[in-house]
C-alpha positions in Angstrom: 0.0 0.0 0.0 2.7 2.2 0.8 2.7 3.0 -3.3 -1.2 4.1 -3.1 -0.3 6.4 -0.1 0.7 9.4 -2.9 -3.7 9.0 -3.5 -4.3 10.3 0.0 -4.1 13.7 -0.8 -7.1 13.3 -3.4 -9.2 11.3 -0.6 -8.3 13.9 1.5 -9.6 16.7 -1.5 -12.7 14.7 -1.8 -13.5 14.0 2.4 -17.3 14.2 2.2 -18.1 11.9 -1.1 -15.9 9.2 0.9 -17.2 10.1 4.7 -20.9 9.9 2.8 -20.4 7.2 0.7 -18.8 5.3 3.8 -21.8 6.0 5.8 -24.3 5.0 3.3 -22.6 1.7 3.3 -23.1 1.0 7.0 -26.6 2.4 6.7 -27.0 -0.1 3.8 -26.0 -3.1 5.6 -27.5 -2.2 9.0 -31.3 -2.9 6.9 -29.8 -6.1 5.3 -29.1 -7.4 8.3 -32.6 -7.5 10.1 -33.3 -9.9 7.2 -32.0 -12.9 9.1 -32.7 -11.6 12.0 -36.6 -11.8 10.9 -36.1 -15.2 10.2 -34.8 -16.2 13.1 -38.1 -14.7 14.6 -40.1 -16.5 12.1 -38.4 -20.0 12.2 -39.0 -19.7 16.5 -42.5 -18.1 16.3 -43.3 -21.6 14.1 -41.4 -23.7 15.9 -43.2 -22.5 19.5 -46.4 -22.4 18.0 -46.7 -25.4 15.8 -47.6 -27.7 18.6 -49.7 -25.0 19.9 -51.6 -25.0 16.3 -52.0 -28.7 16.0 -54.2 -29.0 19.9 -56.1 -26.6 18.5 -56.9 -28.6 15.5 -60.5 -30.0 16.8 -61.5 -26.5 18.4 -63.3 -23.1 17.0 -60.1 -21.2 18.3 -57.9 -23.1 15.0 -59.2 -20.1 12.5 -58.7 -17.5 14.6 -55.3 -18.5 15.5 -54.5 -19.5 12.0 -55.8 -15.9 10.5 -53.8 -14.2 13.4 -50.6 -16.6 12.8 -50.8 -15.4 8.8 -51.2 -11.8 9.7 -47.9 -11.9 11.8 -46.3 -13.8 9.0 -47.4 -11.2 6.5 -46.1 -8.1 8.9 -42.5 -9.8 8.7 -42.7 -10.6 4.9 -43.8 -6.6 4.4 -41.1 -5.6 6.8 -38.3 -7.6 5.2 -39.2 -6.5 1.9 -39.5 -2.8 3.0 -35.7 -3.3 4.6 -34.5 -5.2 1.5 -35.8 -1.8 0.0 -34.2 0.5 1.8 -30.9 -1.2 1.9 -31.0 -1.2 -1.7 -31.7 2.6 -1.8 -28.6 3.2 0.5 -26.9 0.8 -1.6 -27.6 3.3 -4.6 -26.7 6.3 -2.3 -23.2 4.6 -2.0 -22.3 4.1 -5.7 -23.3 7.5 -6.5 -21.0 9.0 -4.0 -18.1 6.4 -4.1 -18.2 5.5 -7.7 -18.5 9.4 -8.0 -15.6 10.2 -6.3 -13.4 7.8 -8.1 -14.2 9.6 -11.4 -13.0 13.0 -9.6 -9.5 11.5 -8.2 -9.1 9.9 -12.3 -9.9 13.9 -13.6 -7.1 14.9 -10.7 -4.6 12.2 -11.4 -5.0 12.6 -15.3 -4.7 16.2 -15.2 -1.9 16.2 -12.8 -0.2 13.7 -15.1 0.0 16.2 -18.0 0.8 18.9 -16.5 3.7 17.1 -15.5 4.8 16.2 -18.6 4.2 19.9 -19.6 7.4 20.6 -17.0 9.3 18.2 -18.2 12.3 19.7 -20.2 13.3 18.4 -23.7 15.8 15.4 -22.7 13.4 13.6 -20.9 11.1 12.6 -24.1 14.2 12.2 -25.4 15.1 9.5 -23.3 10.8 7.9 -23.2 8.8 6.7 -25.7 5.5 7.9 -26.2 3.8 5.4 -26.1 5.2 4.3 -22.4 3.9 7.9 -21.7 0.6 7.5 -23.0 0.0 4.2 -21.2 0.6 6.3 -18.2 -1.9 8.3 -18.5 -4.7 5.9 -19.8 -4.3 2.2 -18.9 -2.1 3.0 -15.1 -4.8 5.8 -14.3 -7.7 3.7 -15.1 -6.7 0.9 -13.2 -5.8 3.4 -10.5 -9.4 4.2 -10.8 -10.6 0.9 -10.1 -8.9 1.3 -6.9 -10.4 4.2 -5.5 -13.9 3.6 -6.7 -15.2 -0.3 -7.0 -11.9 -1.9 -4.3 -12.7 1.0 -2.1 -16.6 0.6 -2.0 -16.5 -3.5 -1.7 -13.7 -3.2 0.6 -15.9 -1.1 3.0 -18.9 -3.1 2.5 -17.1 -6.2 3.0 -15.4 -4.9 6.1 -18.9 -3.7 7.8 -20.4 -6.3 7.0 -18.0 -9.0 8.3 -17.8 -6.9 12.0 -21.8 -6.7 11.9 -22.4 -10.5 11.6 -19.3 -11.8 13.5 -20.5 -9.6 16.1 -24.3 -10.8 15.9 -23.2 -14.4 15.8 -21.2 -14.5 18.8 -24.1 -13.2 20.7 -25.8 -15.8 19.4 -23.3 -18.9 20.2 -19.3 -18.3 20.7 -18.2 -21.6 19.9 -20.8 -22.2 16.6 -19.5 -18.8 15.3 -15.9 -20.2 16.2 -16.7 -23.2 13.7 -17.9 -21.8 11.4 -15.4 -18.9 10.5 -12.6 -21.5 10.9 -11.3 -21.8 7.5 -10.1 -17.9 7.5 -7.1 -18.2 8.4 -6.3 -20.6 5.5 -8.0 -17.9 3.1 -6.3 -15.3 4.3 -3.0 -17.1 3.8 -4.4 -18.0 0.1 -5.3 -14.1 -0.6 -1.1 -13.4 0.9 0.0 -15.9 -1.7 -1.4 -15.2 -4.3 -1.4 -11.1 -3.9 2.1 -11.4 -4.3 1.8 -13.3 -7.6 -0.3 -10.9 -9.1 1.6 -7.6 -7.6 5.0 -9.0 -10.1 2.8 -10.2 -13.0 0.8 -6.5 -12.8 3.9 -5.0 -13.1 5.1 -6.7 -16.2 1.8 -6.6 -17.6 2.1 -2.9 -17.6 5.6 -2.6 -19.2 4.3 -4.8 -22.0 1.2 -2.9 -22.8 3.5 0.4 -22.9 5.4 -1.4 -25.3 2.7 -2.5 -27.6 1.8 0.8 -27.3 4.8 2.3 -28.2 5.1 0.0 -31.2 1.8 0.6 -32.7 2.3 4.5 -32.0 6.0 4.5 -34.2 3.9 2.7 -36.8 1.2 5.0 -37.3 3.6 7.7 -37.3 6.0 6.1 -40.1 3.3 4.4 -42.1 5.0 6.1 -45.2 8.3 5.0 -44.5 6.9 1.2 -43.8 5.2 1.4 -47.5 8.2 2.9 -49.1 10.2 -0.4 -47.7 7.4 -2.8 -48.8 8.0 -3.5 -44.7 4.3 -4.2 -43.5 4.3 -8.1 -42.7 7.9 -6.7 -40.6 6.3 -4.1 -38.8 2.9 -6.6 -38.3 5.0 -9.9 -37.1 6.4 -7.1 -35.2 3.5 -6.4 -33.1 2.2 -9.6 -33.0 5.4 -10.9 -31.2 4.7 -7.9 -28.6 0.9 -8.9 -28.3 1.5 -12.7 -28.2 4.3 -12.1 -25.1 1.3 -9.6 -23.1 -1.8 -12.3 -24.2 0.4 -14.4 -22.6 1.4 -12.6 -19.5 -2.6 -11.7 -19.6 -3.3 -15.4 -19.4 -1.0 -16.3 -16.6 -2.5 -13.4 -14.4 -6.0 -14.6 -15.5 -4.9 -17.9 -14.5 -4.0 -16.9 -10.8 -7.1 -14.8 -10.5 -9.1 -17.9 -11.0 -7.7 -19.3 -8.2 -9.7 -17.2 -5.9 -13.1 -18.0 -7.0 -12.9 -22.0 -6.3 -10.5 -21.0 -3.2 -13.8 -18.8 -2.0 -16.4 -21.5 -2.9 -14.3 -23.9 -0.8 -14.3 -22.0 1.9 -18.1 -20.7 2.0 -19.0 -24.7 1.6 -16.3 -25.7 4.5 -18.4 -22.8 6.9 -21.8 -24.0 5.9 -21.5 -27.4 6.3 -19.6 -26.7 10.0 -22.5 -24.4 10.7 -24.9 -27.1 9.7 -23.2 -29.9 11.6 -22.2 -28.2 14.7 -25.3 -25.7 15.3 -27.6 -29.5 14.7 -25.8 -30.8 17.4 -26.7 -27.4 19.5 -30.1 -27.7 18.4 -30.2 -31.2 19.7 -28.4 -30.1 23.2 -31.2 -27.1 23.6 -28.5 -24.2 23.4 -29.5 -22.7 20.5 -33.1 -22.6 18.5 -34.0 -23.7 15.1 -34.8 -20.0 14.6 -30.4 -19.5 15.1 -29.6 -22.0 12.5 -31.4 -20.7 10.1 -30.0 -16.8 11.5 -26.3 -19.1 10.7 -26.9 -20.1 7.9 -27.9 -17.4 5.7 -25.3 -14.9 7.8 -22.7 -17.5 6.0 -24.6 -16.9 3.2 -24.0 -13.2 3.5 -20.5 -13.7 4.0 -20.5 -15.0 0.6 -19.9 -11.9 -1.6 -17.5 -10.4 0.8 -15.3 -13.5 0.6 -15.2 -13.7 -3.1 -14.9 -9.6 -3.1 -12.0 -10.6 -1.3 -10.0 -11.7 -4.0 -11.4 -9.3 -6.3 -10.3 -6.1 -4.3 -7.2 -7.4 -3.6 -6.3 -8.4 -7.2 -7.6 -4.8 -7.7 -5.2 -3.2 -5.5 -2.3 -5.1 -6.3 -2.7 -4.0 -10.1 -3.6 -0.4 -8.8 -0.1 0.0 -6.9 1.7 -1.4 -9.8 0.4 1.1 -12.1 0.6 4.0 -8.7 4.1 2.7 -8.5 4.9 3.5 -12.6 2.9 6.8 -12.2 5.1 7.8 -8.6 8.0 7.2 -10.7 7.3 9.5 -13.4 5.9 12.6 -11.1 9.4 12.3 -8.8 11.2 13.2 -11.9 12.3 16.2 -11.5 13.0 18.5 -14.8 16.4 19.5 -15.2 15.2 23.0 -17.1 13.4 24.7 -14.5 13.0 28.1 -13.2 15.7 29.2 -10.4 14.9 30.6 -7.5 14.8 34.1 -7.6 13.9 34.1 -11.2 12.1 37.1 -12.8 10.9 38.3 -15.7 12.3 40.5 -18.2 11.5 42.8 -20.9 14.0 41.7 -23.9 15.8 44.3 -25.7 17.4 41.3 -28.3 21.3 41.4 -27.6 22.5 38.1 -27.3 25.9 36.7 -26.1 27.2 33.1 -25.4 30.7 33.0 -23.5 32.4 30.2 -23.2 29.8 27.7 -23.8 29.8 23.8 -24.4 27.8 21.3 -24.7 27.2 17.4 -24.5 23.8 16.2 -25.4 23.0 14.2 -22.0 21.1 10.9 -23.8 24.2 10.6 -26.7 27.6 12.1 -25.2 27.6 13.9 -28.2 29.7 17.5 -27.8 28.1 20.2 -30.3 29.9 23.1 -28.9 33.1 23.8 -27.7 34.3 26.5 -25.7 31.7 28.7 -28.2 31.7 32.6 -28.0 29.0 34.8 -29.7 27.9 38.5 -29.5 24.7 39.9 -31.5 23.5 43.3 -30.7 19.9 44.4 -30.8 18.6 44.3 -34.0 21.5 42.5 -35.6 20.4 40.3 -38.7 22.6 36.8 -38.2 23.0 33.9 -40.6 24.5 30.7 -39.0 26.0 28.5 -41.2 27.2 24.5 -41.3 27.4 20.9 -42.4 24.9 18.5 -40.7 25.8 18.2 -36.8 28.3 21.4 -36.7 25.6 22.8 -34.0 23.7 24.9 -35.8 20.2 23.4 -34.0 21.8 23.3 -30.7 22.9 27.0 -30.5 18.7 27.5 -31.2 17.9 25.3 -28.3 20.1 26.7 -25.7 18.6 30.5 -26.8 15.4 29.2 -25.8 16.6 27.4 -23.0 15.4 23.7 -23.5 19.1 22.8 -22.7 21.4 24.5 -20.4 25.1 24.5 -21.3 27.8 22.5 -19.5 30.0 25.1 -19.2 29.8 28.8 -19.9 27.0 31.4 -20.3 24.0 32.1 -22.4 23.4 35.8 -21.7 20.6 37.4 -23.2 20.7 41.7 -22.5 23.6 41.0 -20.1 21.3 39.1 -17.9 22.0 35.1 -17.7 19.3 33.3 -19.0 18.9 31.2 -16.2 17.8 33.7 -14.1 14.9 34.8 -16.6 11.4 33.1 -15.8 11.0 30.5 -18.4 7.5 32.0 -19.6 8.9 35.1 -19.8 12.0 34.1 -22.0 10.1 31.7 -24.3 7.3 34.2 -24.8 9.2 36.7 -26.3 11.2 35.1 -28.6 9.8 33.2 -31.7 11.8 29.7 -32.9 11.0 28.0 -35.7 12.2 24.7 -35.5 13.8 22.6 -38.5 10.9 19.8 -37.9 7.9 21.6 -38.3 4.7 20.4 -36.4 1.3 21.8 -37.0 -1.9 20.4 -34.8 -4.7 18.9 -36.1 -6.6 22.0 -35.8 -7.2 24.7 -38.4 -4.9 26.9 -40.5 -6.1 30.0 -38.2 -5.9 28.3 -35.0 -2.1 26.4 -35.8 -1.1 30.5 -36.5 -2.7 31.6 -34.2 -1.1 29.7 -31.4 1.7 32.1 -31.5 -0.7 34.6 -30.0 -4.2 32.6 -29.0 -6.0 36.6 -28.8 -5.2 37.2 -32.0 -8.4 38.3 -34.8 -8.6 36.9 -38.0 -7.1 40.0 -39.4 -3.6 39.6 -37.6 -3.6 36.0 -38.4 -3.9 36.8 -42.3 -1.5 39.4 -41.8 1.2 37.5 -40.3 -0.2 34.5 -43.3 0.5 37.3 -45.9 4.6 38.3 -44.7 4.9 34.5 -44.6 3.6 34.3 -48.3 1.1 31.2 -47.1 -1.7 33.7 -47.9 -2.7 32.6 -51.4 -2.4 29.3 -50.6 -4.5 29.2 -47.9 -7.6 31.2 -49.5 -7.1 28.0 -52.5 -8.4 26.3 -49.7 -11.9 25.1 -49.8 -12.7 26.9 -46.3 -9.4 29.3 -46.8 -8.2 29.7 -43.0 -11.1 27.7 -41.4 -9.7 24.5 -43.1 -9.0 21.0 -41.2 -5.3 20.7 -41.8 -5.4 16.9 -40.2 -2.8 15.4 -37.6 0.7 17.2 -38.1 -0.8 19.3 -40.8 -1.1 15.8 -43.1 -2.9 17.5 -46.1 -0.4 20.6 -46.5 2.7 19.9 -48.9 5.9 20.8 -46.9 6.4 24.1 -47.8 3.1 25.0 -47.2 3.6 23.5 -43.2 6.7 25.9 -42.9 5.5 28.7 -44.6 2.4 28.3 -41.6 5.1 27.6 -38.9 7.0 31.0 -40.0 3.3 33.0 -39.8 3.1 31.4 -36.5 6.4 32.8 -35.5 5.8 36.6 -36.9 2.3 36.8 -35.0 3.7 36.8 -31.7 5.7 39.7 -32.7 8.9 39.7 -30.9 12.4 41.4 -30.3 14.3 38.2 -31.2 13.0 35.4 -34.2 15.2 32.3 -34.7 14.4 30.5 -37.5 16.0 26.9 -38.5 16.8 25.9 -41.5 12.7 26.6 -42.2 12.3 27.0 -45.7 14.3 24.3 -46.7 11.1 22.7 -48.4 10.1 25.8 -50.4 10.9 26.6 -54.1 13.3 29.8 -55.3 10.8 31.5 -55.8 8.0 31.2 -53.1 11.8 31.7 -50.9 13.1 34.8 -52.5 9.4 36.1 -51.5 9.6 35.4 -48.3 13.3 36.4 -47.5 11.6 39.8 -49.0 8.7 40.3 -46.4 10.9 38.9 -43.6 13.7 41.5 -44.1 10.9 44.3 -44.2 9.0 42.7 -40.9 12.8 42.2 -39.3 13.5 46.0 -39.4 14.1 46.9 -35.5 14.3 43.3 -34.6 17.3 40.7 -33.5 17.0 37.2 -36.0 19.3 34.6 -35.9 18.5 32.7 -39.4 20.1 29.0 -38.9 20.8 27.1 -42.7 22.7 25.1 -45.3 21.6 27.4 -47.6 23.3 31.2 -48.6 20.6 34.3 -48.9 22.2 36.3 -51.3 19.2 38.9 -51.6 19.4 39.1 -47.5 21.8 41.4 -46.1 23.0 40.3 -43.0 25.0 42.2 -40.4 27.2 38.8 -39.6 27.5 35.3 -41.1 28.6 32.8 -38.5 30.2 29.3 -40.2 29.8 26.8 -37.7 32.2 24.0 -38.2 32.0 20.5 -35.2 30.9 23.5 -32.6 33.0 25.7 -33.4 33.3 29.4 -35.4 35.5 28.2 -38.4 34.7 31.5 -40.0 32.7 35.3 -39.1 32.1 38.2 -41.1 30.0 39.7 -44.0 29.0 38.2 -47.5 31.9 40.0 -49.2 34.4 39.2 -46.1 33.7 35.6 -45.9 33.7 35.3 -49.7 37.5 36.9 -49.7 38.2 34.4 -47.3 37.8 31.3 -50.2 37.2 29.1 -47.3 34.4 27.2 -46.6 31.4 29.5 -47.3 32.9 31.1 -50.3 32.6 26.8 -51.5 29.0 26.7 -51.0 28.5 29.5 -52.7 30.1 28.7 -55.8 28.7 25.8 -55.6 25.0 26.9 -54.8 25.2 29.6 -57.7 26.0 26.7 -59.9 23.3 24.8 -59.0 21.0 27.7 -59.4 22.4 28.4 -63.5 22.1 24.8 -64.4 18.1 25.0 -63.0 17.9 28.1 -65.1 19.6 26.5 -68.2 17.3 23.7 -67.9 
């Protein structure tokens, strides 16, 4: 239990529906237990008056007797059918506040779950598949559910009502009750057992079903790539070797959950025939009445569903703490990106300097930069140039802070950046990542997510310096248009062209943009490069590709080289240099005549 003790907080958040609940439960079984009770009073008002009834037989005093004896045996059939009545309405009272509740804790627990993930900084789902953290959230919480609505509610009952007749037989007879709830303590050593069994197979139950998860997840996702290999019946056998190992493991647990059911009925049969046996014997010696044995045998009766619900709840709360324990795991984690204390917010003029920074990425040991220094002033216009994995991206990332730097500084207006809240930094600079994403929303709402209060007539402004404008009104609904998961129904360019408007609507002092119109034409690109050097007037932008903007004129080209500056300066400096850049532009110039002469 000591896994489901992080729940206690959400019991404690929702007091009354449990206290309630609780009480409606003891209410409930307080009226089902003058049933037997009743017929204990019926079985001894026949037994003392059956001789009674038959010296009567030859007199005028039989129907009057007879009519009084049925009118007695009518008040007790009304009255146990009125309490069976009310002990059903409790009954109904309890899942409605119970069953309630548990709905509540599974809104709390899923909500604190994502939010969660929302603090989590960039290296973590780095390190997690997402389909591990979706399982998490779905399977784990639902069976943590389970635990704090239906295991909670037939624990109680079971517990209430076990005191209530134990307590009520021994009044009755000490040494019949001591019979007949002698096999316990071989149940309860069954329930240890087998508990423990289904605790470790819970646990790897989980792990697969994440996995499955995961793999069905990575599929959907690369369905193109799978069809380009021709790799289907791979990816299927696949899957089926993950499903057949969890059917399996599904089995096994199913297997020791059956035990408990035949285990209970052993049990159950064990007490009534020892109630049977031993409370005849008591009839015989004149301690206890006829009207007791029958009280016996349907309060072992009643025991019945508490004993099997036994074996349910606890095969309920062992899977509930193993998916608590997978969930307690994942809320300890601590994100290594977080504010510091003493953190504040700032109003960013758009100078930017890195001193002495390197970095390793944590989940590959990779090193991107090396002792790296950089100075932008406000309003500076910055290309950043490279070959794949010089650290072109990573110099993007630490700006926005979802990695901190080994060593050195990221200073941003002379202020380190770690000392800046995180909202704060992030909302006022715009980053347009390499690997666009777009939600499945529509083309309005995935630009305006930059700013959500924006009106329709900034979002078609921002479309317009973008030059996504015209493509968008070609659209049957124009900006109101579906775009589908990850913007499916949009041609690359279209998707970065959207990310960019995204960017520009927020409207801030520093844009970084990477390597994001590597999927656009000449032409659509020598149109934007044109509205973004109007829009970029007053503004800082770092501008992060393989590509050389001829048309753009930048204050300082940066060539990035295995993390390090291999060469700085202007178009015309860098081009005296005949290093490096001066290559790619040849090179790229080239290219460009040979698509004209074509």
């Amino acid at each position: 239990m000591k896994h489901l003790a992080a729940l206690n907080k959400y019991f404690l958040s929702n007091k009354w529906r449990l206290i309630l609940g609780l009480l409606f439960t003891a209410i409930s079984i307080v009226f089902s237990i003058f049933q037997p009770i009743m017929v204990r009073q019926i079985f001894d008002l026949l037994s003392h008056n059956i001789d009674e009834y038959r010296l009567l037989s030859d007199t005028s005093l039989k129907g009057f007797f007879r009519s009084d004896f049925t009118h007695v045996l009518a008040f007790y059939g009304i009255s146990i059918l009125i309490f069976a009545l009310l002990s059903g309405f409790f009954l109904f009272l309890q899942r409605q506040t119970l069953i309630v509740m548990s709905r509540h804790i599974e809104y709390d627990l899923k909500n604190e779950i994502y939010q969660h993930y929302q603090r989590l900084d960039l290296n973590f789902f780095k390190m997690h598949r997402t389909g591990d953290l979706m399982s998490r959230i779905t399977e784990d919480v639902s069976r943590v559910r389970m635990y704090v609505g239906p295991a909670i509610m037939y624990a109680s009952r079971t517990l209430f009502l076990i005191i209530i007749i134990v307590y009520l037989m021994l009044q009755v007879n000490p040494l019949l009750t001591l019979y007949t709830l002698s096999p316990l303590p071989l149940l309860a050593l069954t329930i240890y057992y087998v508990n423990r069994i289904i605790h470790r197979k819970s646990e790897k139950i989980q792990a697969q079903l994440s996995n499955i998860t995961s793999i069905a997840q990575e599929s959907y996702s690369g369905i193109r790539v799978i069809k380009s290999y021709i790799q289907e019946d791979a990816s299927a056998q696949h899957f089926e070797d993950a499903s057949e190992a969890y059917k399996n493991s599904s089995i096994s647990l199913a297997k020791t959950d059956a035990l408990f059911q035949p285990t209970m009925a052993l049990m159950i049969g064990l007490s009534v025939i020892l109630t049977i046996f031993i409370g005849g014997i008591q009839v015989i010696d004149g301690n206890i009445t006829v009207g007791n044995l029958a009280e016996f045998v349907i309060y072992v009766n009643m025991l019945m569903f508490p004993f099997f619900s036994i074996g349910m709840v606890a095969s309920m709360i062992q899977r509930a703490a193993a998916s608590q324990q997978r969930i307690n795991e994942f809320l300890q984690i601590e994100p290594v990106i977080k504010d510091a204390p003493g953190a504040q917010a700032a109003m960013l003029k758009g100078e930017v300097r890195l001193e002495n920074v390197s970095f390793t990425y944590p989940h590959t040991g990779i090193t991107a930069l090396k002792d790296f220094n950089l100075h932008i002033k406000p309003g500076q216009k910055v290309a950043i140039i490279g070959r794949t994995g010089s650290g072109k991206s990573t110099l993007a990332q630490l700006l926005i802070r979802m990695y901190d730097p080994q060593q050195g500084k990221v200073l941003l207006d002379q202020q380190d950046i770690r000392t800046i809240q995180l909202g704060s930094l992030r909302g006022q600079i715009s980053y347009v990542p390499q690997d666009v994403f777009l939600f499945s929303d529509t083309v309005a709402n995935n630009i305006r997510f930059g700013d959500p209060t924006a009106s329709l007539e900034t979002v078609q402004t921002a479309a317009r310096q973008a030059s996504v404008e015209k493509d968008i009104f070609g659209f049957n609904e124009g900006f109101e248009t579906e775009i589908g998961e990850r913007g499916v129904t949009l041609s690359g360019g279209q998707k970065q062209r959207i990310s960019i408007a995204r960017a520009l609507i927020k409207d801030p002092n520093i844009l970084i943009f990477d390597d994001c119109l590597s999927a656009v034409d000449a032409r659509t690109e020598k149109e934007i490069i044109g509205n973004l050097y109007a829009y970029l007037q007053h503004k800082t932008a770092i501008i992060i590709t393989h590509r050389i903007f001829a048309l753009f004129e930048f204050d300082k080209i940066i060539v990035l080289d295995e993390g390090k500056i291999v060469e700085e300066g202007t178009h015309d400096d860098l081009l005296s240099l005949n290093g490096y850049y001066a290559e790619l532009y040849t090179r790229q110039q080239t290219g460009e005549e040979e698509n004209v002469t074509e």
